[in-house]
N, C-alpha and C positions, 0 to 999 in steps of 0.2 A: 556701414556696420550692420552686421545683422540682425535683429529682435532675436534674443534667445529666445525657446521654447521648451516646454515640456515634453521628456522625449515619451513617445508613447509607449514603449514599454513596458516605465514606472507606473503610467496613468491604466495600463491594462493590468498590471501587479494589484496596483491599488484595486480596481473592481475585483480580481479577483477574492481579494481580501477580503472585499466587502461582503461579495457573494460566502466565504467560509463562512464571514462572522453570521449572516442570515441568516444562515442555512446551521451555525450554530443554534441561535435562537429560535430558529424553528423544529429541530431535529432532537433539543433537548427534553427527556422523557418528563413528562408531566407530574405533578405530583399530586396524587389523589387524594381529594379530601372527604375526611373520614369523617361523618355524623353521629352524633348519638342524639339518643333522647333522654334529657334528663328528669325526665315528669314518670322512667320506668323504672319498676323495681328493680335493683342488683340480681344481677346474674348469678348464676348457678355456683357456688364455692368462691362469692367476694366476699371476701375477710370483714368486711360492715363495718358502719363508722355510726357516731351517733348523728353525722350527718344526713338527714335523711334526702337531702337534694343532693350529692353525692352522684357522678357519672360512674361508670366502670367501664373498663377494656380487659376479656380475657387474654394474654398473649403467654406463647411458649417458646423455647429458645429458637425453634426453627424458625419462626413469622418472626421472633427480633432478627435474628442473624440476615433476613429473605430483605426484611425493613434496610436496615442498615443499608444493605448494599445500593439502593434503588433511591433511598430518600435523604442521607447526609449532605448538608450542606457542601463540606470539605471534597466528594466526591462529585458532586455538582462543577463547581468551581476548577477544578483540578479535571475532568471533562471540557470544560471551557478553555483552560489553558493549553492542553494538548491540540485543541483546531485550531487557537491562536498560532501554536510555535508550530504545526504543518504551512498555517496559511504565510505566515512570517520564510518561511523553508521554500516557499513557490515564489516569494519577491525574490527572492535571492536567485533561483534559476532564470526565472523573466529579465532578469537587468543583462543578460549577455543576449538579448532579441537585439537584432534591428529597431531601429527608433523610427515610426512614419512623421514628420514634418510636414503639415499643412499650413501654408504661410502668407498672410496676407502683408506688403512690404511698401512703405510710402516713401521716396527720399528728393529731396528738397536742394538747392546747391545757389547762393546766391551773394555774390561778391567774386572773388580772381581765383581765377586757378591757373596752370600750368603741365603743361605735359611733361614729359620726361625731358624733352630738350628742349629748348625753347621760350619764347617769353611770356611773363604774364598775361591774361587777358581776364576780360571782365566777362563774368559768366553769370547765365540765370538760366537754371532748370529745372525741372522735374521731371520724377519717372514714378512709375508703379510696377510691381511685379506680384504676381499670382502664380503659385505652386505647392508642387509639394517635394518633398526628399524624403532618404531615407539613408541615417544616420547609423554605423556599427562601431564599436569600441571593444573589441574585445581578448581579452587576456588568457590564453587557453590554463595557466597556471593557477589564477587566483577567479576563472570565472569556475572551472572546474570543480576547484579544489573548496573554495568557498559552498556551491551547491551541495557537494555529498558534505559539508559538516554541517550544514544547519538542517541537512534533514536527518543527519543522526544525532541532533540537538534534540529534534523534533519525539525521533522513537524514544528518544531517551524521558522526554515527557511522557508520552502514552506509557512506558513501562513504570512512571512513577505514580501516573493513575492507578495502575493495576495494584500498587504497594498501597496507596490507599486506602483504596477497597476492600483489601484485607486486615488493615488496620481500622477499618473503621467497623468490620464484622467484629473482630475483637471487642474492641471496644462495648459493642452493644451486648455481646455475651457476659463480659465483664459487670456490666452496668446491670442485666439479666436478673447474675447470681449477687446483686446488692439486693436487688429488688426480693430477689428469692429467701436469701437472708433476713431480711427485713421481716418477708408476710411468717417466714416461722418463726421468729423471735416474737412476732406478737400473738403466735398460737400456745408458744410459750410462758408469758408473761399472761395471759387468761388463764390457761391451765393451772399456772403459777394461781392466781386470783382466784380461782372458784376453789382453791383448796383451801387456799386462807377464808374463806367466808365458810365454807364446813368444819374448819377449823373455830371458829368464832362461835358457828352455832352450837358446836356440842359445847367449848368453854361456857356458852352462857346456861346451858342446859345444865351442864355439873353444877355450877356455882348456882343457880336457882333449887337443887336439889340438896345443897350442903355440900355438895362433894368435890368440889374445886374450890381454886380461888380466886379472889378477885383479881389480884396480879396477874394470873394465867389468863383471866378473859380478859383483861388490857393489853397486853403481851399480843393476844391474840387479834384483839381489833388494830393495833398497830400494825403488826405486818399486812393485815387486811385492808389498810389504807398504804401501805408504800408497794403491794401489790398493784394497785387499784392505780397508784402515782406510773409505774412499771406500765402496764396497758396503756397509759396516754401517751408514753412519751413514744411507745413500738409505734402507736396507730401515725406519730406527726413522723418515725422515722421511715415508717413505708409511705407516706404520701412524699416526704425531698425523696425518696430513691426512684419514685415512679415518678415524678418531677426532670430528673436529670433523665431517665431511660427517655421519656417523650421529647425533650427538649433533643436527645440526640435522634433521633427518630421523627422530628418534624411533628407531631399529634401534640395537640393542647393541651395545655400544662394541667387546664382544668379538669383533666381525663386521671381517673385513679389508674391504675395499670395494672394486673395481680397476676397470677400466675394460676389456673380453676384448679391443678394435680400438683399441688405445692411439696413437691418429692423431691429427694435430693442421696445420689449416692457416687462414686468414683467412678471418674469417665471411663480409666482402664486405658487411655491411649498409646499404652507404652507396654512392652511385653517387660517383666522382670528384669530380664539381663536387658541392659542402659549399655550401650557404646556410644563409648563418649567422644570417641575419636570420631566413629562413621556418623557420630548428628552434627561434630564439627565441620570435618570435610562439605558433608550433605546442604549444610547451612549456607557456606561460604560458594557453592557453588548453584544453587538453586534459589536464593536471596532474588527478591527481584530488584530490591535495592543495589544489590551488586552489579547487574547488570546494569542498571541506569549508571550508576558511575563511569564503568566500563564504556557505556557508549561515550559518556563525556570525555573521557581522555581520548579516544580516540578522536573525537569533532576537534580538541583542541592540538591533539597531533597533525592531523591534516591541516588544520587551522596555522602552526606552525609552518609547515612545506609550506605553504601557500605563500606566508611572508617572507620566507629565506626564499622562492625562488620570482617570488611579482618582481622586485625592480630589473633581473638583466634579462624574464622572457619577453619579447618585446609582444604587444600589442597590437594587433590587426586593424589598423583604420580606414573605412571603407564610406565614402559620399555620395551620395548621386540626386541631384534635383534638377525637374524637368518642371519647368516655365515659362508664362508670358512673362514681355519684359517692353514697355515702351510709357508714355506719356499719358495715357489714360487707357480706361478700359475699349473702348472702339479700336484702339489704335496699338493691338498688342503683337511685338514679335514674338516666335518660339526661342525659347534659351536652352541648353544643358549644361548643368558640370558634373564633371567624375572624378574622385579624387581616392586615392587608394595607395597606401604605405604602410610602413613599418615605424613605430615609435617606442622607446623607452623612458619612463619616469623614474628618472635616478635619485629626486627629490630627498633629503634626509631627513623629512618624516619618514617616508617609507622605510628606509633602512633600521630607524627604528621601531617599526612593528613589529619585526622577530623578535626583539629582546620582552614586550609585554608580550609578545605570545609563548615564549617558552617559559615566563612568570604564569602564565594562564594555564599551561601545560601542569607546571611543579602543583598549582594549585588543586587540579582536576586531580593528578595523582595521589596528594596526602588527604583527598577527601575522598578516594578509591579505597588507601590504608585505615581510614579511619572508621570508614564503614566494617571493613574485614573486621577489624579488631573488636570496634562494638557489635560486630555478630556476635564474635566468640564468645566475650565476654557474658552476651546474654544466655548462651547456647550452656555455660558452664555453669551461671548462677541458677540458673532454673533447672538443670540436671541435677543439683545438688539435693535442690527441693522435692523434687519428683523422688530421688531416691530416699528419700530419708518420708514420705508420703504415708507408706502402708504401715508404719508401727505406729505411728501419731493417729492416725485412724482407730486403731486397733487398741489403744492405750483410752482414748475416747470412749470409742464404745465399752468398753471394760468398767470405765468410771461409770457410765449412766447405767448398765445393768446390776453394778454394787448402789447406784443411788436410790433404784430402785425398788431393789430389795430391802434395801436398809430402811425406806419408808414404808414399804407394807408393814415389817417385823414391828417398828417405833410405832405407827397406827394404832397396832393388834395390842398391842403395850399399854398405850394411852388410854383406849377404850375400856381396856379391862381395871385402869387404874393405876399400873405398875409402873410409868411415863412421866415427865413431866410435860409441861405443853411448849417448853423452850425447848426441846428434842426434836420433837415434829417441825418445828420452825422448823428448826436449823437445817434439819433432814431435808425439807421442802427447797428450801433456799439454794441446800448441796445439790438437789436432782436437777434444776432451773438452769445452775450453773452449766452443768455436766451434759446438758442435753444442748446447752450453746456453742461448749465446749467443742461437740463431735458435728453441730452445725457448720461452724466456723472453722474446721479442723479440713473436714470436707471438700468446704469453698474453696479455701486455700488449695487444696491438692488438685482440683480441678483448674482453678486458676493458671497454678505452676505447669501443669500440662498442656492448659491447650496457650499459656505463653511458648514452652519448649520447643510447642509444633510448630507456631509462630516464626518461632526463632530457627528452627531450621528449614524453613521455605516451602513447610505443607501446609 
């Protein structure tokens, strides 16, 4: 009998393998580490903390979006995976090679044997053999038909990198406009605060002079402390949002994040007239998500032929080893065999692998429909948003240029005495709101656009 082997193929698959995975870890882009000095003053428009050891990082959407792309983990990883399922896609074509067989063979024979006619005899022998062969197995249906689907398993990965990477830009712009949210809300929340502390000073200045009252300058230091509460809690909500931007973006958490031109107005990405049809169609065919599906059913359609037709195409079997063959190494004749046919495996496992591969089929297909439909789905909720964008906007700003006015008018009021000092609150309080209002009104409309763009595959 003869010592099974490793047929070399597999064992040249396997290095290959090996060599992708290397050649991954070597090939994968570095990820640069970013210094600061924390012993230097804050940079030019950091929002200051009463931190005084406080790091800063200026960043603007372009360097998050540039970040995102080059330093997410998820895109790392999902890089990693696409060389896996190429290097995986190249075993799959190597296993229909010839197998080289190099074989070293000891056999032993000691007690009765017999030849085909004839009687017993008492035998004691040994041999050795030295060679090598070269072993073929191969199925032109399923070695075929198996290679083109695990390499279109394969693109089907690298196309689902690409969706990645765009979701993971998202992302960062998302996480951006938290950040951006954030640093004006707490220019807001000062603003708010140094009003209420010149509000405070003139109450205690009337009320020193006789002409106020005490109530007004309590009144007044009250909201001058829930102002004052208003800035702390802005300053801890822009440190979690530059928290979570860094954390997506690979820089230490230690690292404040701010934005130096903290401005904010409507992207504009969408021309007035919305068709809703052509971002549907657009969506559903330029989705790279789509396409990764797309290749999936197809690897699993081939994947299918391949198991309805392996059991009755027969197999190509092909042997040949050339060898010494005698009693020891001094003492070697040459040997050859050649052995060459045709074989079928009619086995009923096989016959059951088309029934899980057209279950593997059904499944690649309603996860094809599912995507479509979650396109749409998102392509319609976010068109909704986008349209209805410019008067929320517009409704916003309306409010804060009446909040505005309304607190010059109540000022000019109060100063002259005609006012009470609960007026000016209130008015102050109404401006604070209004100007978060068209803040946040904003983000949102920007959000919902460059989701829509998202959603339809730009």
């Amino acid at each position: 009998m003869k010592i099974p082997l490793v047929p070399t193929s597999l064992l040249l698959a396997h290095l290959a393998c090996s060599a992708c995975a290397s050649q991954s870890r070597l090939s994968l882009p570095p990820i640069e580490q970013i210094s600061f000095d924390t012993d230097a003053p804050p940079p030019e428009g950091a929002p200051g903390f009463s931190n005084p050891q406080a790091a800063w990082m200026a960043v603007d959407a372009r360097t998050v979006a540039a970040l995102a792309g080059d330093r997410s983990f998820e895109i790392a990883q999902s890089w990693l995976d696409t060389q896996s399922a190429y290097a995986e896609a190249e075993i799959v074509s190597r296993e229909a090679w010839p197998s080289l067989v190099p074989a070293i063979r000891f056999f032993s024979l000691d007690g009765q044997d017999q030849s085909t006619v004839g009687d017993f005899v008492d035998v004691d022998k040994q041999n050795l053999e030295l060679g090598a062969g070269l072993i073929l197995e191969y199925n032109p249906a399923e070695a075929r038909i198996a290679a083109l689907a695990a390499r279109q398993r394969a693109d089907a990965t690298a196309v689902r990198s690409k969706a990645l990477t765009r979701a993971s830009v998202l992302e960062s712009q998302e996480l951006f406009d938290h950040l951006l949210f954030a640093q004006l809300d707490l220019a807001i929340a000062r603003e708010l605060f140094e009003g209420a502390r010149s509000v405070v000073r003139i109450a205690r200045a009337r009320q020193s002079q006789g002409r106020g009252l005490r109530a007004d300058r309590l009144r007044a230091e009250s909201l001058e402390a829930e102002a004052q509460g208003e800035v702390l809690r802005a300053e801890a909500n822009l440190r979690e949002n530059s928290i979570l931007l860094a954390e997506h973006l690979r820089i230490s958490p230690t690292i404040t994040l701010f934005a130096p031109e903290p401005r904010i107005e409507p992207l504009g990405l969408f021309d007035d007239e919305l068709d809703l049809d052509a971002l549907l169609e657009e969506a559903v065919t330029t989705r790279p998500e789509v396409a990764e599906a797309l290749l999936r059913v197809e690897a699993a359609e081939n994947e299918l032929t391949g198991a309805r037709l392996g059991p009755w195409v027969p197999s190509l079997f092909a042997y040949y080893e050339g060898s010494g063959f005698g009693e020891n190494f001094g003492n070697l004749k040459d040997r050859e065999e050649l052995a060459v046919g045709l074989q079928w495996d009619l086995s009923p496992a096989r016959f059951a692998r088309s029934q899980l591969a057209r279950l593997e089929l059904q499944d690649e297909e309603l996860a094809l429909a599912h995507t479509r439909e979650s396109i749409r789905a998102a392509v319609t909720r976010y068109f909704e948003w986008v349209r209805i964008a410019a008067p929320l906007i517009e409704q916003a700003g309306r409010r804060v240029e009446a909040s505005e006015e309304a607190l010059s008018v109540v000022q000019e009021r109060y100063e002259a005495g005609s006012a009470l000092i609960l007026e000016v609150i209130e008015v102050q309080r109404e401006l604070a709101l209004a100007r978060r209002q068209w803040v946040r009104v904003t983000l949102d409309n920007n959000r919902s656009e460059r989701r829509l763009a998202f959603a339809a595959g730009r």
